[in-house]
ROZA-854021 format. One record per residue (C-alpha): y negated, z negated, x. Coordinates in Angstrom, 3 decimals. Each point is the difference from the previous one (the first is absolute). Example, Ala and Ser with C-alpha at 12.3 -4.5 7.8 and 13.67 -1.06 7.14 Angstrom:
2
((4.500,-7.800,12.300))
((-3.440,0.660,1.370))
END
This chain:
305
((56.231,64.236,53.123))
((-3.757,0.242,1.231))
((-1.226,-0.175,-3.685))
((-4.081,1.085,-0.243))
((-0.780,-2.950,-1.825))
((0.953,-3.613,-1.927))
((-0.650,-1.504,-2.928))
((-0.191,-3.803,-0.145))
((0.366,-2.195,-3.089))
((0.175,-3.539,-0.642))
((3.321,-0.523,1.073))
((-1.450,0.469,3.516))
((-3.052,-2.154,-0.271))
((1.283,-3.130,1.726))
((-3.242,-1.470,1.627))
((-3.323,1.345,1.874))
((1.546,-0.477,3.710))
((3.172,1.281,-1.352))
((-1.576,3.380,-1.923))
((-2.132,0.563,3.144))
((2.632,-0.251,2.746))
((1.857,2.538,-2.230))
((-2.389,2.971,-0.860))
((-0.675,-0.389,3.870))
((3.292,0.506,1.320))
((1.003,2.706,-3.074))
((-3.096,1.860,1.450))
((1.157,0.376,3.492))
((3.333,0.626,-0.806))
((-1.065,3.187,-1.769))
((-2.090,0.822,2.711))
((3.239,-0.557,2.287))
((2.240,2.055,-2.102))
((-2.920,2.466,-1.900))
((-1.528,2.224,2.772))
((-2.982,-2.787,0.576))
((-0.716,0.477,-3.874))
((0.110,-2.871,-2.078))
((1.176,-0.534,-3.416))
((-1.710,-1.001,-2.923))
((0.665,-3.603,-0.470))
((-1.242,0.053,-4.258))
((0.215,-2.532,-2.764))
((-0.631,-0.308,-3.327))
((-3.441,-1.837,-0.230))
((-2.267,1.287,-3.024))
((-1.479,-3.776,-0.952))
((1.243,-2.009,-3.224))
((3.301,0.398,-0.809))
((1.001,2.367,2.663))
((-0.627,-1.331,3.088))
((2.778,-0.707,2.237))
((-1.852,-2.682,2.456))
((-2.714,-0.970,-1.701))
((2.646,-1.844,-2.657))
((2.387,-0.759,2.915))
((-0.005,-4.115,1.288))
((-1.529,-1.105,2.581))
((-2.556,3.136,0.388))
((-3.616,-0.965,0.326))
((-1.669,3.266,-1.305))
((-2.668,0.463,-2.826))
((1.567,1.146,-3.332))
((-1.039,2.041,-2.650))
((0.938,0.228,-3.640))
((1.599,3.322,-1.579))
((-2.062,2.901,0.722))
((-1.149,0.342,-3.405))
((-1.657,-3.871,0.076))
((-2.680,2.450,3.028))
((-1.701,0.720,-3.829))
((-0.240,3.814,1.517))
((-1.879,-0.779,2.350))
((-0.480,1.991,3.070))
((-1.771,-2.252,2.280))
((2.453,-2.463,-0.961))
((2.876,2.336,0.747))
((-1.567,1.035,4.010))
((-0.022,-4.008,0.278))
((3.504,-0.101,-0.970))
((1.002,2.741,2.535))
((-1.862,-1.263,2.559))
((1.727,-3.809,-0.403))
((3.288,1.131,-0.312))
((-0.176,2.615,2.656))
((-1.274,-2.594,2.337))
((3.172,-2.381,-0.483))
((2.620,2.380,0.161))
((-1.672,1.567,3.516))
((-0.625,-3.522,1.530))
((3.944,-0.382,-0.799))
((1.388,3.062,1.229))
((0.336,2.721,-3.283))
((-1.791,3.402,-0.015))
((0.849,1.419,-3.217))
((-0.551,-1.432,-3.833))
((1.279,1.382,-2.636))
((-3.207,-0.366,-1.949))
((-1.815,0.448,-1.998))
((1.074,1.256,-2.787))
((-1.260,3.125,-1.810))
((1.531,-0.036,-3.500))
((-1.885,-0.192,-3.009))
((1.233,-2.173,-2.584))
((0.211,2.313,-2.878))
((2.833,-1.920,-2.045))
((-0.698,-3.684,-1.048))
((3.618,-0.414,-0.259))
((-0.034,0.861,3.701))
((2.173,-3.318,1.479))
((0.821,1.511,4.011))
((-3.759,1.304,0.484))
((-2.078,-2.603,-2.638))
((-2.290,-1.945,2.154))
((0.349,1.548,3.525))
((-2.240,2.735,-1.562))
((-3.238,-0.032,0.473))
((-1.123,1.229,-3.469))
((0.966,2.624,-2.811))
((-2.949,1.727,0.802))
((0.833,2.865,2.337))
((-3.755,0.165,1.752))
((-0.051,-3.737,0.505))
((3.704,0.062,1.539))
((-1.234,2.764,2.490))
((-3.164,-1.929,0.902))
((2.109,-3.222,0.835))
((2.463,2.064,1.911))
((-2.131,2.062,2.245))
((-1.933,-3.210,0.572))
((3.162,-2.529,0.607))
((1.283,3.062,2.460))
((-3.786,-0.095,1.764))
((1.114,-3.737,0.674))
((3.442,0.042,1.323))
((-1.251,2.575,2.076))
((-2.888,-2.043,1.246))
((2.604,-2.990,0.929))
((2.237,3.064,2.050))
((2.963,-0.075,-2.666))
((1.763,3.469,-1.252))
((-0.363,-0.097,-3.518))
((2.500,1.876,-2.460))
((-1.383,0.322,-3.503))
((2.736,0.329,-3.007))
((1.606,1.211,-2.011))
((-0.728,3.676,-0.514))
((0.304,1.550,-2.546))
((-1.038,-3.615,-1.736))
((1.542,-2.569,-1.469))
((-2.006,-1.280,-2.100))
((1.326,0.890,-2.858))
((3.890,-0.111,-0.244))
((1.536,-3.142,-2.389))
((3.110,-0.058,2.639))
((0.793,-1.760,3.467))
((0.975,2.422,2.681))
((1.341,-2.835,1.673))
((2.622,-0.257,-2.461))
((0.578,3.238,-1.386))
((-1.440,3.848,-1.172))
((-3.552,-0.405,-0.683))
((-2.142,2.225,-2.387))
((-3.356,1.218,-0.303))
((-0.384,2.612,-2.649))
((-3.621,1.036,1.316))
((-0.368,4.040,-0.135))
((-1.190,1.305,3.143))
((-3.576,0.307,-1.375))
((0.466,-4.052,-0.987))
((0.516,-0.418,3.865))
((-3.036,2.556,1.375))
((-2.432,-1.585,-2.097))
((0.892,-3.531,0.500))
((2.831,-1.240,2.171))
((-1.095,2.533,3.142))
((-3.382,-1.318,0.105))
((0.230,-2.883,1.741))
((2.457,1.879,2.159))
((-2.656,2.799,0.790))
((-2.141,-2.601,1.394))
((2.272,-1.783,1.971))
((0.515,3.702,1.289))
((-3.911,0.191,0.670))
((-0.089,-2.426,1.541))
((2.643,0.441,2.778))
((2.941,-1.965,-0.991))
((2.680,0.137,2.459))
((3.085,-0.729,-2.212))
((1.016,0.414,-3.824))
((2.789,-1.271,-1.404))
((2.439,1.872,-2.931))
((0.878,-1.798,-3.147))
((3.741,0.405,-1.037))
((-1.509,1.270,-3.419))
((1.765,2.582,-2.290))
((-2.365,2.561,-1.988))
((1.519,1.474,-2.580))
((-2.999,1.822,-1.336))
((-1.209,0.988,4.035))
((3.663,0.918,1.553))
((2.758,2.365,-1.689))
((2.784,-3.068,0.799))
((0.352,-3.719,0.307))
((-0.611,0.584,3.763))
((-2.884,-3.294,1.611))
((-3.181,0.622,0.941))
((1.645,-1.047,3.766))
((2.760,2.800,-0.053))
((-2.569,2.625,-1.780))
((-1.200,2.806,2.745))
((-1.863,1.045,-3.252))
((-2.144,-3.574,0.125))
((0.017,-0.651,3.748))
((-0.616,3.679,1.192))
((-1.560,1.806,-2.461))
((-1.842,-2.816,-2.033))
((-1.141,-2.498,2.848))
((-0.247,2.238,3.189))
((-0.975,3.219,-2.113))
((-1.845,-0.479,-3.169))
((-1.691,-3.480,2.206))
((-0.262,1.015,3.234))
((1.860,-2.679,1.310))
((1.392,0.633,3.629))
((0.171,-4.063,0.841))
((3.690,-1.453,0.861))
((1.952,-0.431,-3.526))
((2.429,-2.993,-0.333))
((2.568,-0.907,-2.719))
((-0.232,-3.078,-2.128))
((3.279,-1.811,1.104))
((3.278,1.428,-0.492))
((1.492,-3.039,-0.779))
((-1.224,0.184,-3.383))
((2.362,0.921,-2.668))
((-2.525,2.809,-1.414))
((1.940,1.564,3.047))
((3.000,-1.716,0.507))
((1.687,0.050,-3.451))
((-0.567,3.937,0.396))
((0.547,0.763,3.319))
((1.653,-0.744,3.346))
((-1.850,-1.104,2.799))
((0.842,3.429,2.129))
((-1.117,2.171,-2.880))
((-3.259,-1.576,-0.651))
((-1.203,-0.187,3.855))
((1.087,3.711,0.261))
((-1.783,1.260,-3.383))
((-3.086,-2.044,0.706))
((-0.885,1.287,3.454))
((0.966,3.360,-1.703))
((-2.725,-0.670,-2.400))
((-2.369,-0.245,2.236))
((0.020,-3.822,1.040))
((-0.612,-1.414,2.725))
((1.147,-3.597,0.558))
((3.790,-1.306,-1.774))
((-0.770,-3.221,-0.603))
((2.946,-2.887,-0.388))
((2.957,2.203,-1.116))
((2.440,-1.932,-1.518))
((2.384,1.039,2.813))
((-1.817,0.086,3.225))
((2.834,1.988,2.172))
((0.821,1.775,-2.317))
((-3.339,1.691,-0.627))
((-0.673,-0.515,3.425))
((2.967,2.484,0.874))
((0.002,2.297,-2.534))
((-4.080,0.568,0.646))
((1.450,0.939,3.881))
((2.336,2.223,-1.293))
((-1.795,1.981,-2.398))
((-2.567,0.592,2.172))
((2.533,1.490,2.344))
((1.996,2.443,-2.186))
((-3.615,0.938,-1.292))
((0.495,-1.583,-3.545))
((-3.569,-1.764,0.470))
((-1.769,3.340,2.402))
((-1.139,-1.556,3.333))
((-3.660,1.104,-1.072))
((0.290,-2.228,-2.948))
((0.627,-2.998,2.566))
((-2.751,1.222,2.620))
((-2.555,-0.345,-2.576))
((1.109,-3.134,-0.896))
((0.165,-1.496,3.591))
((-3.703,1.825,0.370))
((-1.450,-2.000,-2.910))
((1.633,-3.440,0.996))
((-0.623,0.753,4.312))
((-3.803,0.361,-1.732))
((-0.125,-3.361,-1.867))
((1.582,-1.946,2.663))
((-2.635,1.254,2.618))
((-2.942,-0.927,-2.153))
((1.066,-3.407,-0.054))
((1.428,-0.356,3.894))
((3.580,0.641,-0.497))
((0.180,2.387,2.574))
((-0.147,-1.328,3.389))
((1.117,2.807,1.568))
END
């Protein structure tokens, strides 16, 4: 199946020869199989805690501690881009899903915490747009995350429903600022929390399966016309609520872009096909996905055609 992109995580960090060799011969496979466009080969790789190879063994690489430890700072946060965009290009990835754009709002916060950059909205944005200027500088496709914010729910999306209870006038005059900026300033990807609103959206519905968030929120009310990717469906903020089929189908429907790790590949896989054929996701809705991705890719030399 001639996927648009990987993600990588430790599991697949064996040693520099090793990772090399791979992204490599991934890359010209989906050249092979793509149309001469390759895929995104991504990663997880924000510095601290999250960082997929800078805490694998046996990877020489300059490490950072949590992105709050930066102090806010947004000369320190271009460095960071910069170093980081550097070592995942010199080994073969093109897209980080960094940094991150949520406002730490709730001190009880445990998923977000530290990989904020501060509970001030202003100096979040500042640190953003200038951690984006660096990956960019280094040639990496940054994705910033994860709209609407974060910052401020007491659950784990990984394991389960998370909350925020911010109104939608909590979110415009805090949470969407750093996102505004990131918007400024040309950001190619954004990511979508699995985050339930109960004072925003009339249902328990996430922020990821929300046209009401993606479509009217983020490419309306923001302006935002970038490629928009799911946080992984693998986590149970999806999973204990929905099959894998119905979420890839309802997403895209949404307005998103980019399905990213459904919990049942094929299955997603098929029922995305499908769909699209018996005009349950329009065929325009799908062109102006492809458009948006077909536009990243080229920027960054995916298309060799």
């Amino acid at each position: 199946m001639p996927v648009g992109g990987l993600i990588y995580n430790t599991a697949n960090l064996i040693d520099p020869d090793q990772l090399k060799t791979m992204l490599t011969n991934t890359r010209q496979y989906s050249l092979q199989v793509g149309a001469n466009i390759g895929a995104f080969l991504a990663i997880d790789e924000e510095g601290g805690s999250v960082a997929r190879l800078a805490n694998a063994e046996g990877f020489e690489v300059q490490t950072f501690g949590d992105t709050a430890s930066l102090g806010a700072d947004p000369e320190a946060a271009a460095n960071q881009g910069r170093v980081i965009g550097t070592y995942l290009r010199d080994y073969g990835f093109n897209l980080d899903f960094a940094p991150v754009a949520d406002v730490l709002t709730n001190p009880e916060n445990t998923v977000i915490g530290a990989r904020a950059f501060s509970s001030d909205a202003q100096q979040v944005a500042d640190c953003v747009v200038a951690e984006l200027g660096g990956l960019r500088e280094a040639g990496c496709v940054s994705c910033v995350k994860h709209f609407p914010g974060h910052g401020d729910t007491a659950e784990d999306s990984h394991l389960g429903a998370a909350v925020s209870n911010r109104t939608l006038a909590d979110f415009e005059a805090c949470e969407y600022v750093p996102f505004k900026a990131a918007i400024a300033a040309g950001v190619p990807m954004v990511m979508i929390g699995h985050i339930s609103l109960p004072q925003v959206l009339s249902d328990d519905v996430p922020a990821s399966l929300s046209s009401q968030i993606i479509t009217d929120e983020l490419r309306g009310k923001l302006g935002y016309d970038g490629v928009v990717i799911s946080d992984s469906f693998q986590m149970e903020a999806i999973t204990d609520y929905y099959s894998s089929d119905e979420a890839a189908i309802n997403f895209i429907n949404a307005g998103g872009d980019i399905v990213l790790m459904p919990e049942d590949f094929e299955t997603a896989y098929q029922a995305v096909l499908m769909a699209a054929r018996e005009g349950r996701i329009p065929i325009e809705r799908v062109d102006e996905s492809v458009r948006r991705i077909l536009a990243v890719k080229e920027a960054v030399g995916l298309l060799t055609v």
